[in-house]
SEKESE-193473 format. One record per residue (C-alpha): residue number from 0; x, y, z. Coordinates in steps of 0.5 Angstrom, whole numbers, plus 2048, in hexadecimal, padded with zeros to 3 digits. Last residue first. Example, Ala and Ser with C-alpha at 12.3 -4.5 7.8 and 13.67 -1.06 7.14 Angstrom:
BEGIN
<node><pos>1</pos><u>81B</u><v>7FE</v><w>80E</w></node>
<node><pos>0</pos><u>819</u><v>7F7</v><w>810</w></node>
END
This chain:
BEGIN
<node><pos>244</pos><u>7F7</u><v>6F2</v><w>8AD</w></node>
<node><pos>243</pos><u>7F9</u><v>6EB</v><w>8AB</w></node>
<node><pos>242</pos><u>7F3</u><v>6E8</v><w>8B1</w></node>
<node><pos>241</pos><u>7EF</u><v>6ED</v><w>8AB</w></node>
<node><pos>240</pos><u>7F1</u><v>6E8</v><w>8A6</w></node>
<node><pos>239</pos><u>7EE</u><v>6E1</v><w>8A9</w></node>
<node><pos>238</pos><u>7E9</u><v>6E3</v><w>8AC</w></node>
<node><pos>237</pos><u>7E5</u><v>6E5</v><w>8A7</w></node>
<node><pos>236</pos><u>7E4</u><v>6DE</v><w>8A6</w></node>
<node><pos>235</pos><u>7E3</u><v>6DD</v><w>89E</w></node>
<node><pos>234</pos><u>7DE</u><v>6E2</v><w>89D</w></node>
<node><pos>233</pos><u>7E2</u><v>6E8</v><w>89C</w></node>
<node><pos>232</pos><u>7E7</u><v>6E3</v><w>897</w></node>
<node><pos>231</pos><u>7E1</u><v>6E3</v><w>892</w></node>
<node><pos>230</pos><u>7E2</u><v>6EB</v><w>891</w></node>
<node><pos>229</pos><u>7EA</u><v>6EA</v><w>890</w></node>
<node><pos>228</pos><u>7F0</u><v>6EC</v><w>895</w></node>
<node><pos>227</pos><u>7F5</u><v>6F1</v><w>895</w></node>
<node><pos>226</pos><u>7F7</u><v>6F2</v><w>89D</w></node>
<node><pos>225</pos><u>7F9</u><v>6F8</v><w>89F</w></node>
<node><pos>224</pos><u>7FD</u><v>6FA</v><w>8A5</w></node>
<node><pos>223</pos><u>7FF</u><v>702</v><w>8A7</w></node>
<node><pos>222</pos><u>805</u><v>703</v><w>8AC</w></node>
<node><pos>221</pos><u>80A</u><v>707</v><w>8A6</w></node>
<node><pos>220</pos><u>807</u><v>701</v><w>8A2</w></node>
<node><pos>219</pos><u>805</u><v>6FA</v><w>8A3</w></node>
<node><pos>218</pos><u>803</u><v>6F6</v><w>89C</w></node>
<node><pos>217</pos><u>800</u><v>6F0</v><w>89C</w></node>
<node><pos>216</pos><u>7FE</u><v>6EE</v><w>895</w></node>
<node><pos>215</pos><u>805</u><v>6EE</v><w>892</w></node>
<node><pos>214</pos><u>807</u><v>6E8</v><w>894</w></node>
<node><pos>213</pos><u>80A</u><v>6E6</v><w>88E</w></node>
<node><pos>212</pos><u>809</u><v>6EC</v><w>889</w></node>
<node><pos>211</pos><u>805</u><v>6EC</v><w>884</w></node>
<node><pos>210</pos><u>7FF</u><v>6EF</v><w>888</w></node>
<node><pos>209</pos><u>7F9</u><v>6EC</v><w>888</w></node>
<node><pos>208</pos><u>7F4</u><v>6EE</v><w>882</w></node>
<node><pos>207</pos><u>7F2</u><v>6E6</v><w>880</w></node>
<node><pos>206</pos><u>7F0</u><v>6E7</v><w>887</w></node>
<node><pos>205</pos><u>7EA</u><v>6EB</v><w>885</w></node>
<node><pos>204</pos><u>7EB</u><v>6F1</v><w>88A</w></node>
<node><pos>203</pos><u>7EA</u><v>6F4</v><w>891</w></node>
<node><pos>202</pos><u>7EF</u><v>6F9</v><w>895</w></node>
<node><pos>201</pos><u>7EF</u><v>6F8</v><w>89C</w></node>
<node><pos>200</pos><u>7F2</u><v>6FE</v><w>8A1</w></node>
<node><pos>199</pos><u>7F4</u><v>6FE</v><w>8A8</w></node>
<node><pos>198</pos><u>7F7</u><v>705</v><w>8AB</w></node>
<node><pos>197</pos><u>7F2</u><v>708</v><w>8AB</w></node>
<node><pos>196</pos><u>7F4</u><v>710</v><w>8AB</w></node>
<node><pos>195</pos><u>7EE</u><v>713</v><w>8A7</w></node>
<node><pos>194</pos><u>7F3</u><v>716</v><w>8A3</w></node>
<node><pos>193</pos><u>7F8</u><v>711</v><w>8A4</w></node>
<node><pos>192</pos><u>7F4</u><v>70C</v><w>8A2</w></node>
<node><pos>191</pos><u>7F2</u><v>710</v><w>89B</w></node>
<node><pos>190</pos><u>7F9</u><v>711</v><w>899</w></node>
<node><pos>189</pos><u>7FB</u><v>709</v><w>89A</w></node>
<node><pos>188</pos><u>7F4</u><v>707</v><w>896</w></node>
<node><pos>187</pos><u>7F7</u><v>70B</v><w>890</w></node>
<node><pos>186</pos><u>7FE</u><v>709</v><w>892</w></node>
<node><pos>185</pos><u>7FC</u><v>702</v><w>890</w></node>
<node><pos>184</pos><u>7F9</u><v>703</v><w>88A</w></node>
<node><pos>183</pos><u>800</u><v>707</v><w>887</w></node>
<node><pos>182</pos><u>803</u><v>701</v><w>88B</w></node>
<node><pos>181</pos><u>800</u><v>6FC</v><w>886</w></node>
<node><pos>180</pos><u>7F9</u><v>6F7</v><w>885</w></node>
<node><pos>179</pos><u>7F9</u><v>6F4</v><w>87F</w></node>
<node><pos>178</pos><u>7F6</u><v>6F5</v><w>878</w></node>
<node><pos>177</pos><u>7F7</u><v>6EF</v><w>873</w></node>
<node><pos>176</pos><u>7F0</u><v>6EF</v><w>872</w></node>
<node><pos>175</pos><u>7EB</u><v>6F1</v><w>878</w></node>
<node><pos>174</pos><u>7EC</u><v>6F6</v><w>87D</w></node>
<node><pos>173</pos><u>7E6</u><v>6F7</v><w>882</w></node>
<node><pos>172</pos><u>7EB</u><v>6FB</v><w>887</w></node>
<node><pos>171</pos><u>7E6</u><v>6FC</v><w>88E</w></node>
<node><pos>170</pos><u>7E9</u><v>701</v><w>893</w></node>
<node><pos>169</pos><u>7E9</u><v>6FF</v><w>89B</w></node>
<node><pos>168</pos><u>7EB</u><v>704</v><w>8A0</w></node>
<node><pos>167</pos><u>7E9</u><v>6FF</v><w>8A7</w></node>
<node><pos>166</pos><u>7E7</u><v>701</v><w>8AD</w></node>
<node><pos>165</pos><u>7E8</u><v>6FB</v><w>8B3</w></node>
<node><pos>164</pos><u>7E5</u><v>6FA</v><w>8BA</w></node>
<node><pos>163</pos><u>7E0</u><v>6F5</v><w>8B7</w></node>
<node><pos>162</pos><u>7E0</u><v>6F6</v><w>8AF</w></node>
<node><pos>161</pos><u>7E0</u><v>6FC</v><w>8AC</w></node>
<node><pos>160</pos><u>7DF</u><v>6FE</v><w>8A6</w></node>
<node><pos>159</pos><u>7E1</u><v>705</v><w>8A3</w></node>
<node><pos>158</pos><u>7DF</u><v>705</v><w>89C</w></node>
<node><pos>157</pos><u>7E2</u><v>707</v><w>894</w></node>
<node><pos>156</pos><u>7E6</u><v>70C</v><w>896</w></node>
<node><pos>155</pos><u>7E4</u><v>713</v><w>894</w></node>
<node><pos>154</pos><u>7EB</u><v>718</v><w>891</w></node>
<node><pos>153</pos><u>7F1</u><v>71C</v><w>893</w></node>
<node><pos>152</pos><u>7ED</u><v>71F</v><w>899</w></node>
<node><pos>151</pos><u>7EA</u><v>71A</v><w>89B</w></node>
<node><pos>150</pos><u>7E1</u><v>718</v><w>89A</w></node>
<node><pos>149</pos><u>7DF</u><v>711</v><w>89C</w></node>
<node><pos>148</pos><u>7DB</u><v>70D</v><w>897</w></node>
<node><pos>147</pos><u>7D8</u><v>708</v><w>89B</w></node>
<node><pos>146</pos><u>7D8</u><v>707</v><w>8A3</w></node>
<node><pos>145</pos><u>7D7</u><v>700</v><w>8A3</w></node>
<node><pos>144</pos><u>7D6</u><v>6FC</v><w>8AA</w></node>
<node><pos>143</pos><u>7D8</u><v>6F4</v><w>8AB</w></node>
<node><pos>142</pos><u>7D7</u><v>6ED</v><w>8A9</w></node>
<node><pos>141</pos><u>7D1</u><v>6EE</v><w>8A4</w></node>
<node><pos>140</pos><u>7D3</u><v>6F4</v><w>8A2</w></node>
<node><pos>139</pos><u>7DA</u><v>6F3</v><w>89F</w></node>
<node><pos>138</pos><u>7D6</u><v>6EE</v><w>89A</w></node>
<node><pos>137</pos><u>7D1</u><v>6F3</v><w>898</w></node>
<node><pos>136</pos><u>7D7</u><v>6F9</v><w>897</w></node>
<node><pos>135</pos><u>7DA</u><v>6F3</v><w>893</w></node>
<node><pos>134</pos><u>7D5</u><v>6F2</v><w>88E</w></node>
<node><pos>133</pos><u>7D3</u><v>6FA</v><w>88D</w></node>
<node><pos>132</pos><u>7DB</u><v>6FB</v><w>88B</w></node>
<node><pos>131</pos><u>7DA</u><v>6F5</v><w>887</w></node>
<node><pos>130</pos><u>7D4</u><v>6F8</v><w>883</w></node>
<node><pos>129</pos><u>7D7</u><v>6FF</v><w>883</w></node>
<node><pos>128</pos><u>7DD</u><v>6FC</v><w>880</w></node>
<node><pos>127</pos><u>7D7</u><v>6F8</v><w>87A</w></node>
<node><pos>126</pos><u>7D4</u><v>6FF</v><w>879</w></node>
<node><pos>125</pos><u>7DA</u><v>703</v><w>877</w></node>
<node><pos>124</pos><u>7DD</u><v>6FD</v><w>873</w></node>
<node><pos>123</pos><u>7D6</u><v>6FE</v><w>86F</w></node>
<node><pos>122</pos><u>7D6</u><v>705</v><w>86F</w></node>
<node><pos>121</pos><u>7DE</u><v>705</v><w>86C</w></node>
<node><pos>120</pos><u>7E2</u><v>70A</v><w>870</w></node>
<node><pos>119</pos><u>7E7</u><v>706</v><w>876</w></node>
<node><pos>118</pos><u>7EB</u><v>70C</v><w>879</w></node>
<node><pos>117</pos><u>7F1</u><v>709</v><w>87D</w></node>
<node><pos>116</pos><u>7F3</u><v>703</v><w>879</w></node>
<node><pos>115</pos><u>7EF</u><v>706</v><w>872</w></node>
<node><pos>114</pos><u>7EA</u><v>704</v><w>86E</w></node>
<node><pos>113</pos><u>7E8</u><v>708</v><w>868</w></node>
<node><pos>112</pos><u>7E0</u><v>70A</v><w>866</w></node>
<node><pos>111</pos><u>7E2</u><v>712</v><w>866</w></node>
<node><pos>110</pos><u>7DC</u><v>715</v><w>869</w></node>
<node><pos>109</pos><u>7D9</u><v>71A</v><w>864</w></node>
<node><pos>108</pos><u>7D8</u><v>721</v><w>867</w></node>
<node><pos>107</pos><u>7D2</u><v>725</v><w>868</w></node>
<node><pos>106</pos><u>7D4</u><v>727</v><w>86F</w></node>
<node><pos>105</pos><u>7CC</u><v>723</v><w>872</w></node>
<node><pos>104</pos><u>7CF</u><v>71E</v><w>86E</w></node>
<node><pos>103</pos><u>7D5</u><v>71E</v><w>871</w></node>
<node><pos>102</pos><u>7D2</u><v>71D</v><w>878</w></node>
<node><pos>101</pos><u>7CD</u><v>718</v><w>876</w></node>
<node><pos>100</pos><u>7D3</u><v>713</v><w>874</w></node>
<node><pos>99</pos><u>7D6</u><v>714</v><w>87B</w></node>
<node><pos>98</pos><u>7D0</u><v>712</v><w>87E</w></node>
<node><pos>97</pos><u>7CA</u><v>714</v><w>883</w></node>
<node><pos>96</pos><u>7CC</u><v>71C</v><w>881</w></node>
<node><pos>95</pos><u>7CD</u><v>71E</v><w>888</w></node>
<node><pos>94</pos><u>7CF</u><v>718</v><w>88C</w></node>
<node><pos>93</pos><u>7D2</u><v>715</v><w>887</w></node>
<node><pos>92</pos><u>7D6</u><v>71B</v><w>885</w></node>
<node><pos>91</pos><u>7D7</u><v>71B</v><w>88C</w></node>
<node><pos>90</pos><u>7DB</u><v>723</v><w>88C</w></node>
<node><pos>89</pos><u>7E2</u><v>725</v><w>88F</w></node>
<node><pos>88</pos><u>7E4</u><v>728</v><w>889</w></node>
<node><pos>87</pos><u>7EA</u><v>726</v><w>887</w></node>
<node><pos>86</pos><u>7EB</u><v>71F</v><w>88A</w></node>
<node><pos>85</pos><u>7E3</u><v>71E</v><w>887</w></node>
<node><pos>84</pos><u>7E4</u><v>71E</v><w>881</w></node>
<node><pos>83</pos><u>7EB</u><v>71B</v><w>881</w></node>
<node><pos>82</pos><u>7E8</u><v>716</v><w>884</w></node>
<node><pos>81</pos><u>7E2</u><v>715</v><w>87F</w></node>
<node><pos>80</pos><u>7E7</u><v>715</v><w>879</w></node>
<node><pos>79</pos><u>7E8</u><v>71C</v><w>875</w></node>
<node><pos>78</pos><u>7E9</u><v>71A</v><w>86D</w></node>
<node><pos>77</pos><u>7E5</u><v>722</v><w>86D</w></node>
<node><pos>76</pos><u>7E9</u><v>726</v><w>871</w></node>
<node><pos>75</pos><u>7E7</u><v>72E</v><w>871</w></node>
<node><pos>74</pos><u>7DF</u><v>72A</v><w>86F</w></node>
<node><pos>73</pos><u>7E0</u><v>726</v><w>874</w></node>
<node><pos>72</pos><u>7E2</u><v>72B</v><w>878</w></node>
<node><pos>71</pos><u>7DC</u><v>730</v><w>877</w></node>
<node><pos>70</pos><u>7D7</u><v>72A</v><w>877</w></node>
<node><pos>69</pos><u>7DA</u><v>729</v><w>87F</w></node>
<node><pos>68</pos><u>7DA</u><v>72F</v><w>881</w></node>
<node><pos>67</pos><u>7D3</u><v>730</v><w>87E</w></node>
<node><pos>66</pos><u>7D0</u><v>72A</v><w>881</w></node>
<node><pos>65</pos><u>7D3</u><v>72D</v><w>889</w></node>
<node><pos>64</pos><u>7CF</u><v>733</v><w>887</w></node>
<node><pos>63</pos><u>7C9</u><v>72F</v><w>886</w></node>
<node><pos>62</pos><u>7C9</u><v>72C</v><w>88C</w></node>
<node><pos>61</pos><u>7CB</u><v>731</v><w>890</w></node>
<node><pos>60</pos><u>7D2</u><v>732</v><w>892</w></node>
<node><pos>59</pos><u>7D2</u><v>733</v><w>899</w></node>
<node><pos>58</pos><u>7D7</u><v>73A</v><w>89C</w></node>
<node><pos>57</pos><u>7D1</u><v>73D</v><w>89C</w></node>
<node><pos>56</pos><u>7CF</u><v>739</v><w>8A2</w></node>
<node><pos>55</pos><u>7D5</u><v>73A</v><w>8A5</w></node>
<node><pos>54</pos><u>7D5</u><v>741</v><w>8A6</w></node>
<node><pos>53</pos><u>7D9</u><v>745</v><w>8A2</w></node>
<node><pos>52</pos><u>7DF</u><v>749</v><w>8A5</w></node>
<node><pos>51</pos><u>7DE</u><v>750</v><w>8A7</w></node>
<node><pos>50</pos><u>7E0</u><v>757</v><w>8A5</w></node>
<node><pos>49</pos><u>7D8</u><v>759</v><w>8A5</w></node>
<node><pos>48</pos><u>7DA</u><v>75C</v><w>89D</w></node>
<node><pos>47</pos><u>7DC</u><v>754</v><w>89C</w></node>
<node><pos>46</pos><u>7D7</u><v>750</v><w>8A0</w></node>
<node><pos>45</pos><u>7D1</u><v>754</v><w>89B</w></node>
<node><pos>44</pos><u>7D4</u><v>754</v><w>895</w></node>
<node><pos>43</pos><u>7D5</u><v>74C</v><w>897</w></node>
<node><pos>42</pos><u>7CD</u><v>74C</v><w>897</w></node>
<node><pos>41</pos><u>7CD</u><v>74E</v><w>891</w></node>
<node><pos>40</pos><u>7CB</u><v>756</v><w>890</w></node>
<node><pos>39</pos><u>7C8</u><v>75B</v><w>88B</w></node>
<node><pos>38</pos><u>7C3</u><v>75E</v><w>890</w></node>
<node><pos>37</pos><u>7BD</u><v>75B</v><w>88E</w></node>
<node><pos>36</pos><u>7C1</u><v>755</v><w>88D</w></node>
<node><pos>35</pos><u>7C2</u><v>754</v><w>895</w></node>
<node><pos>34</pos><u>7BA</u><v>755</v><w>896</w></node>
<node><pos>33</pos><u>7B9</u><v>759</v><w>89B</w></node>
<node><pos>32</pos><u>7B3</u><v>756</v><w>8A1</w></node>
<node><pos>31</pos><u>7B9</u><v>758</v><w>8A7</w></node>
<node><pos>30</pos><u>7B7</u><v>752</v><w>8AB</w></node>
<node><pos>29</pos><u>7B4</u><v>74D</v><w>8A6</w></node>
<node><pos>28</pos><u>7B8</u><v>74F</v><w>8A0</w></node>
<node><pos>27</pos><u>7BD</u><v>74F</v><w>8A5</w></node>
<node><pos>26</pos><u>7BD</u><v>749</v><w>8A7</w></node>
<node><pos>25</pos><u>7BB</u><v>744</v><w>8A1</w></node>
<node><pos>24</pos><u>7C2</u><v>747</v><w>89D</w></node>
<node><pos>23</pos><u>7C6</u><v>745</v><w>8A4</w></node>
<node><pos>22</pos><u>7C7</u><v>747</v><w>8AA</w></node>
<node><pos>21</pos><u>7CF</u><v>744</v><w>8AD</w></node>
<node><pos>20</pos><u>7D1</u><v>74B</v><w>8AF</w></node>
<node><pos>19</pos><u>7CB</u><v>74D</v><w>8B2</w></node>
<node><pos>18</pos><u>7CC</u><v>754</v><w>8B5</w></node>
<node><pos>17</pos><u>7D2</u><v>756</v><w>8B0</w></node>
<node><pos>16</pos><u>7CD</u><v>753</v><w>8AA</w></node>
<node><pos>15</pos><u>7C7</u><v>758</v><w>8AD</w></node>
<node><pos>14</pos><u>7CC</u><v>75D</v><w>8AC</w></node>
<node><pos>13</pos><u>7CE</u><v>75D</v><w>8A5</w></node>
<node><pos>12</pos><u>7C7</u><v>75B</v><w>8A4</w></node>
<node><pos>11</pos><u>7C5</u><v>761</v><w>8A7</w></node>
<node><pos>10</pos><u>7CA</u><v>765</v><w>8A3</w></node>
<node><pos>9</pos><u>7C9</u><v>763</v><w>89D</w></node>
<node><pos>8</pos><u>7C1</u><v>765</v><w>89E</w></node>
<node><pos>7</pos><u>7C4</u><v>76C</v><w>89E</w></node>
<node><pos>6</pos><u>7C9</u><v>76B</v><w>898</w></node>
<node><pos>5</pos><u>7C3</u><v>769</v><w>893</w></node>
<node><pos>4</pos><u>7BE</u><v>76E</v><w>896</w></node>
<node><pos>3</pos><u>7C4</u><v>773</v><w>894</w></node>
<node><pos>2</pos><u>7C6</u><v>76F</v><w>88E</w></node>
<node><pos>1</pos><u>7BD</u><v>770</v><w>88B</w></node>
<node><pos>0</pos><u>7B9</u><v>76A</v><w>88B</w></node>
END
């Protein structure tokens, strides 16, 4: 196709686009029947020279674009937690990869097999907080609505449960050994609250992971209340924790 064909045709997209600013590739290869890359053109070329912003449908990662990002950045980070991972780039690796361990295979980098307080690692551990995060979510649904895996801006909180006339954040810490719960897990649960602006919270772990500190597992901060409790304790009179609300 010779420039001038090229610029001519340009010309009729530019002008399509002006008229229908929210069209998308579909479009105006139905209406205009031009096919962008025979004019040497992406849709974000197509929206720069109309001097328009992007519609929001191209503003959507695709599936496979969102699986590049995140191979890309854990190839840039290889000792990446989940967390970070997603923080960083705004992708559901779970959602995406079907779990953390798929992701790194698909980034052909080796998933370092160490626990961590804040990024667990090994497979197995992996599994067994999945297992407990599934377990609780399954006690929680019994007596109210869960709502998992809700997205912030800093993060995806584990559930939102609601329980009558009540929203709860919940974050679910399966800490095992000698690992208990501290402040760091608590501002964690704080920053999701204030996102999504609720001001309850419930952070549910073994009860060998309790905080040290005596009376540590109610906590009332900057007009926010959270209750520290257990997984068998969602089953012994709900009632009695959320009157603490």
């Amino acid at each position: 196709m010779n420039s001038k064909l090229i610029n001519k045709k340009r010309e009729l997209v530019i002008e399509y686009v002006k008229n229908n600013p929210h069209c998308t590739y579909k479009d105006i290869k139905n209406n205009l029947k031009i096919k962008l890359e025979r004019i040497n053109w992406k849709m974000g070329d197509v929206f720069r020279n109309a001097n328009l912003p992007p519609s929001k449908n191209l503003k959507k990662r695709s599936l496979v674009k969102q699986k590049e990002d995140v191979i890309e950045f854990i190839k840039d980070n290889p000792e990446s937690t989940v967390t970070e991972i997603q923080s960083k780039t705004k992708i559901n690796v779970p959602r995406t990869f079907g779990s953390i361990l798929d992701a790194y295979k698909a980034a052909n980098i080796e998933y370092a097999e160490k626990d961590s307080k804040d990024g667990v690692r090994n497979p197995k551990v992996v599994a067994r907080c999945h297992k407990y995060e599934l377990d609780v979510i399954n006690c929680l649904s019994k007596i109210g609505k869960v709502y998992p895996k809700v997205r912030t801006k800093t993060g995806i909180a584990d559930c939102l449960f609601k329980y009558k006339n009540k929203n709860y954040v919940v974050e679910v810490k399966d800490f095992r050994s000698r690992n208990n719960i501290t402040m760091s897990q608590i501002k964690q649960l704080i920053n999701y609250m204030q996102e999504l602006e609720i001001k309850n919270g419930i952070l549910i772990c073994p009860k060998e992971s309790f905080p040290k500190r005596k009376n540590g597992r109610s906590i009332q901060k900057r007009g926010l209340r959270i209750n520290i409790i257990s997984k068998e304790e969602i089953n012994e009179k709900w009632g009695h924790w959320d009157s603490n609300f």
